[in-house]
N, C-alpha and C positions, 0 to 999 in steps of 0.2 A: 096852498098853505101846508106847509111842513107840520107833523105831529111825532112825538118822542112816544115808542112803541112799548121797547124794553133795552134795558142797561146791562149789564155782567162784567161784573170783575175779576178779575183773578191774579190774587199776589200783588194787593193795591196797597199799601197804608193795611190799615190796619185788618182792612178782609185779608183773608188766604182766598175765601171763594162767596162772591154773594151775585145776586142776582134779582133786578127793580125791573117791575110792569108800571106802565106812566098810562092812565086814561086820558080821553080829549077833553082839553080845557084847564083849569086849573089844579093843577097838584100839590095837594100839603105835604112838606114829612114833619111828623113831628118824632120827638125821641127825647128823651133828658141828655142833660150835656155829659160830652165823650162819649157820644151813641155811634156817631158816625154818617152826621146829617151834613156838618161841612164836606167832611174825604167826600162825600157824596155828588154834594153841587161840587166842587171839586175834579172829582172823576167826569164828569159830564162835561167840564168845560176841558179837561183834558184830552177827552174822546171827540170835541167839535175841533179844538186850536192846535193842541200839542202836536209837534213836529216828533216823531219816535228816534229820526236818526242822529238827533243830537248827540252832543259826547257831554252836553251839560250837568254839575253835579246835582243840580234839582231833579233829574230823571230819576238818578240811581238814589235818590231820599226818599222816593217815592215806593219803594221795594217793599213788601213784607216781608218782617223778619222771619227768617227760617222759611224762605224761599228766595235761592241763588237762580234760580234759571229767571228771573226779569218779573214783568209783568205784563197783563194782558187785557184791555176796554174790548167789548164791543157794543156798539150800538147800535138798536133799529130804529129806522125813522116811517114814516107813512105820508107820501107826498100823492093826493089824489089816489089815483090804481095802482100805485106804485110803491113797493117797497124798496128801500136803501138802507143797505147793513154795510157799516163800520166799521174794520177792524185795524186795533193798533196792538203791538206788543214791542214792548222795552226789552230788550236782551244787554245785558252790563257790558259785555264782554264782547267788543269792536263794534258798539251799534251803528255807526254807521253803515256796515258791511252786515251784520244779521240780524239788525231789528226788522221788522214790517210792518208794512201797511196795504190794508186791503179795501178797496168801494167795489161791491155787489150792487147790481141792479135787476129787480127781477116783477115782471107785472105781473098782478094780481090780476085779470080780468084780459080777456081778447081781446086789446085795444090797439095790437095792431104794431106793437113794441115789440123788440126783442132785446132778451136780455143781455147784459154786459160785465165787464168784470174788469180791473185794473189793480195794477198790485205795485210796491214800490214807490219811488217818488214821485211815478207819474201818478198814481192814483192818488197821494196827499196833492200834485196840481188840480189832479181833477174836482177833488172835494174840493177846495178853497173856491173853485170857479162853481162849483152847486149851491155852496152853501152862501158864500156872499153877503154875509153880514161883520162888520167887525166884532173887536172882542168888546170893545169898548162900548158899543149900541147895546149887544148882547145885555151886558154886565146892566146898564141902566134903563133898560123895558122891559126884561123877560124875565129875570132873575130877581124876586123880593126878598130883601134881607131880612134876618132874623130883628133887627131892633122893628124894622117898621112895622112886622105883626105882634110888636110888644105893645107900641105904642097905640093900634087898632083895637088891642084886646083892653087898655086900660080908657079907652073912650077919649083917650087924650089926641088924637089925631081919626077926621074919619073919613072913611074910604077914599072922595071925590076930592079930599085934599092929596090922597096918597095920592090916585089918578097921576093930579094937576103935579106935583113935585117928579111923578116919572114921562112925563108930557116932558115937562121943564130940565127933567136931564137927557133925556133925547135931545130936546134941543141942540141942548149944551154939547153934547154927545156930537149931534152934526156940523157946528158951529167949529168946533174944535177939530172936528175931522176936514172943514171947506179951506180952514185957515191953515191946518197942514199943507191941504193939496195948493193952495196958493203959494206959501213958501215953497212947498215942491217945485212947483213950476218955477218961481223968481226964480230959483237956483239955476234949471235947467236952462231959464232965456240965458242966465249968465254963463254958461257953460258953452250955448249955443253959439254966443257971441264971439267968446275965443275963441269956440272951433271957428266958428268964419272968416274972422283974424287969422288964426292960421292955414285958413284953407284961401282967403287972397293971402300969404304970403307963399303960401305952395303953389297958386293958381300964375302968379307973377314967375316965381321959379322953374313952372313948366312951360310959360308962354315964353322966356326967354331958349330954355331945353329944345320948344316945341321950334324954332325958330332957326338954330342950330342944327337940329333934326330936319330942317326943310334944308338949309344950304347940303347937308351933306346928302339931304334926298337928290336933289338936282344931279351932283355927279353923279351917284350911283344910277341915274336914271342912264344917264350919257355912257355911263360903263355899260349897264343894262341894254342900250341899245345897240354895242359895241358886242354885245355876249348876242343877242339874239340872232345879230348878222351873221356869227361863229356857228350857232346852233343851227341856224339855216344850211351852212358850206357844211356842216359837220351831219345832217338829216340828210341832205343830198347824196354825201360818199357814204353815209348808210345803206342807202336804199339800193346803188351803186353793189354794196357789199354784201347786201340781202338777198339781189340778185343771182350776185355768182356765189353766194352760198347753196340760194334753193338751184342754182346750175350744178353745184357740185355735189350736192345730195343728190341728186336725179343722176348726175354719173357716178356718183358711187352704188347709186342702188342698182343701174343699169349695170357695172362692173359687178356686183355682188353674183347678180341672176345670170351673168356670161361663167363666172366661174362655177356657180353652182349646175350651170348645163353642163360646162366642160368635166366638171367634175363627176355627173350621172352620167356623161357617154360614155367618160373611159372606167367607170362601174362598169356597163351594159358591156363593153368591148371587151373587157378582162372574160366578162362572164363568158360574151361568145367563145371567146377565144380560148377558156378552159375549154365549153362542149368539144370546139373543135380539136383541140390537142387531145383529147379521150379519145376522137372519135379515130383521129390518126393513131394511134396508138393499136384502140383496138384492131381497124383495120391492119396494123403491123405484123399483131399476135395472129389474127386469122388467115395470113398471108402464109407467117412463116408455118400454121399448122396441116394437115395431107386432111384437114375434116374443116371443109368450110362449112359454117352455119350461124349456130345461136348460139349465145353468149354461154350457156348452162352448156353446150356441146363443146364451147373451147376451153370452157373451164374442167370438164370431164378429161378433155385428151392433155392437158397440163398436169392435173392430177396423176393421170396415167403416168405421163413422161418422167415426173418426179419420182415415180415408185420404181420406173423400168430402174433408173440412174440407181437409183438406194441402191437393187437388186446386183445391179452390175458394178458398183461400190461395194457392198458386198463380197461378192463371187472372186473379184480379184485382190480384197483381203484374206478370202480363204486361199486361195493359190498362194497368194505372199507368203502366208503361213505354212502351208505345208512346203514351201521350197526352201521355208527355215530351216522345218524339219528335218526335211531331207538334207541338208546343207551339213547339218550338224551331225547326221549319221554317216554321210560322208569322212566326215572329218575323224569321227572314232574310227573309221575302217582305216584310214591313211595311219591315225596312230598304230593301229593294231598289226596293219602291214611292214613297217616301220617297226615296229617290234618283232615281228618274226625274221624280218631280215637279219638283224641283232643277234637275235639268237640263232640262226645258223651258221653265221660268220663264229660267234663263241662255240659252237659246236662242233664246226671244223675243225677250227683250231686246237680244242679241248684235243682231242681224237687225233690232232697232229702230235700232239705230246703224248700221248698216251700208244702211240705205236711201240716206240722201244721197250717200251716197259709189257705190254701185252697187245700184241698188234691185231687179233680179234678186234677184242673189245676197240680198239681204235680205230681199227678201220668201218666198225659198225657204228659207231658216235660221227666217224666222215661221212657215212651215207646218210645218216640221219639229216645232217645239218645239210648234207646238200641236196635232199628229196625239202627243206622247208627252202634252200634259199631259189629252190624252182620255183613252189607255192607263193613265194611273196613276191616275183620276178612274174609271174600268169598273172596275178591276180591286179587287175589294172581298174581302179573305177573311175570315173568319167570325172576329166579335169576341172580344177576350180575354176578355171574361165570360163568354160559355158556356165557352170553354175550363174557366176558373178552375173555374166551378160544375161542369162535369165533372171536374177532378180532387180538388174538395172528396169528390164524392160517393164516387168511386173510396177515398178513404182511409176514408171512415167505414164503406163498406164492405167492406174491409181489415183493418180494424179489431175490425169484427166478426167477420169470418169466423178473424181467428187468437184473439179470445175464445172462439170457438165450437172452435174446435182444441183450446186451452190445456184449455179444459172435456171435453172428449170424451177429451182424454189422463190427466186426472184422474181422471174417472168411472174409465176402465178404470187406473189406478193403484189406485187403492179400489179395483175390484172384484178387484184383483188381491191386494192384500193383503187383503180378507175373505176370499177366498177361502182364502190361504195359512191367516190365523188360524181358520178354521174347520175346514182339515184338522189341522193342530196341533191346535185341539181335540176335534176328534170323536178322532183316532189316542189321546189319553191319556186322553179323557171319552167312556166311554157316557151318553149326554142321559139315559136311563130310568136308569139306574144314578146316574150323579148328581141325579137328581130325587127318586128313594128316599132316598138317603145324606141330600141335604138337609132331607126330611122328619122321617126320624130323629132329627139332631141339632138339628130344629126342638120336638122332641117332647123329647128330654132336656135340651135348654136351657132350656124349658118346668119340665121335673119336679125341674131344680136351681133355679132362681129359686123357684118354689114352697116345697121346701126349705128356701134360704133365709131366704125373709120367714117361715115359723114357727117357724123357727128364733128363742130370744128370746136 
């Protein structure tokens, strides 16, 4: 049995905010009129039936005034160990979308429940399925109007007559509710009936369809077995072509590992075959040098040979230069001789005119001129041909000696970079261990080509 625990309103009629504790069993209110004993049963039957999310204008009547944000029931009830609290609130403004509603379930007692909670319109389903009584049973067993305890208190009706008149509107109550659900139901057989009328006129419709749909199954079977005979000859030259696929993936991967050997031997083969061109090389340089030994002793007597060259590049730019030198003082002497010639010949002469006039004096300006033009006639210095031919020689052999440098700086250039590329390859190549390695892959490169060509 359900018991009404306590009530609370808020922003109801005419509360802004009140709040009712209900004891088990029978509850008076009394109050003089416009107390607010109806808004009360009122509120309560609003807090069991009323739907919140209506857009009905009886919701938004129900507002106090000088309170816009809606209104608010809640109720607790007491079913056994169990309590059940209510909650509705009316909001004006899109109730559908922000009014709610709330059922709390929460046990009082370790009975083994746990509690629950539902909000929304499933929780007004939920209540209607707890609560399960109409409004209309309600209204005529549970709720005493205000005339019948008029009539109670003036001795004009008494109590077991009241009983008997809410006995007799239950009745009435259930009579009226049995006589619904029978019209309910007439309606539905009558509903039921059309639908079945139209489900044999659908039923006729699809056995004719379904009938239609057999002939056109027939051929499509006969196609169907026309397609699977194809899928047969067509899974065959698959399998056919599944074959020499995984044939040509396996020759392709056998091609891949042929070319990747071919391609590690003539690695290894380059490799050997730098050592080896180092190694001739250097044996070249040790051949052409008068100090055969170690590598640090051929590179000593290169260094040497470099330096002799510089020196004798050198030595025969300083001869070049002083045979400039001398070249050029040559040349002043030949002017200077060349001048005194000149002037003995003017001197003669001077002294040939100067006879008549004072033949002393002329004949001593004659001897003069001819004691210089002896001096210049002796005086003979060594012709510009040998000159020349000595400084021809001088540059061709010049010439050679910075060829003979240029070469000597080269060789030790090479020997310098074999050397470098030969520690570079000894530090990453063992000679024996890549000589092995090469073997190897001269031996598998060997047994995939083989392979290969029997391969058909």
């Amino acid at each position: 049995m359900i018991h009404f625990q306590r009530l609370h309103l808020q922003g109801y009629r005419r509360f802004r905010e009140f709040d009712c504790a209900f004891r088990e069993g029978l509850n008076i209110i009394l109050g003089p009129n416009e107390s607010g004993k109806s808004t009360l049963l009122n509120a309560l039957l609003d807090a069991l039936y009323l739907n919140p999310f209506s857009t009905a204008q009886a919701l938004r009547e129900r507002i106090h005034w000088g309170h816009p944000s809606g209104w608010a029931l809640e109720l607790e009830l007491r079913k056994g160990d169990t309590l059940l609290r209510l909650t509705k609130r009316y909001v004006p403004d899109e109730p559908s979308q922000r009014s709610e509603c709330r059922v709390e379930i929460e046990p009082l007692a370790s009975t083994g429940e746990e509690a629950a909670c539902w909000v929304g319109k499933e929780a007004l389903q939920r209540w209607e399925q707890m609560w399960g009584i109409p409004r209309e049973v309600y209204l005529a067993t549970a709720c005493i109007r205000q005339r019948e305890l008029d009539a109670i208190a003036a001795d004009k009706k008494s109590l077991t007559a009241l009983q008997q008149q809410l006995r007799e509107n239950a009745l009435m109550t259930d009579l009226e509710r049995i006589l619904k659900q029978i019209q309910e139901q007439v309606r539905s057989l009558k509903g039921q009936h059309e639908a079945i009328g139209q489900q044999r006129q659908t039923l006729a419709k699809q056995l004719q369809q379904a009938q239609e749909a057999h002939t056109r199954q027939q051929a499509y079977r006969q196609q169907l077995y026309a397609l699977i005979e194809q899928i047969e000859q067509y899974q065959c030259e698959a399998a056919d072509l599944q074959s020499a696929l995984e044939r040509w993936r396996s020759l392709t991967a056998l091609q891949k590992e042929l070319e990747q050997a071919r391609a590690e031997a003539e690695r290894l083969q380059r490799v050997l075959e730098t050592l080896e061109r180092i190694e001739r090389e250097m044996q070249r340089l040790q051949g052409e040098s008068p100090h055969v030994g170690s590598p640090d002793q051929l590179r000593t007597w290169l260094h040497q040979r470099c330096e002799v060259a510089r020196q004798e590049e050198q030595a025969l730019q300083k001869q070049l230069h002083d045979l400039t030198s001398h070249r050029e003082r040559l040349t002043t002497r030949q002017r200077v001789r060349t001048g005194l010639g000149i002037l003995s010949v003017a001197l003669i002469l001077t002294g040939i005119s100067l006879i008549p006039v004072n033949g002393l004096l002329g004949g001593a300006i004659i001897g003069l001129g001819g004691v210089a033009l002896i001096v210049a006639l002796l005086w003979r210095p060594p012709s510009a041909r040998e000159i020349e031919t000595r400084h021809r020689q001088l540059l061709q052999q010049l010439e050679q000696a910075r060829q003979q440098s240029q070469q000597a700086q080269q060789q030790l250039r090479d020997f310098e970079n074999l050397l470098s590329q030969r520690a570079a390859l000894l530090q990453a190549h063992d000679p024996n261990e890549l000589l092995q390695q090469f073997r190897q892959q001269a031996v598998r490169l060997h047994a995939l080509e083989v392979q290969q060509a029997q391969d058909p």
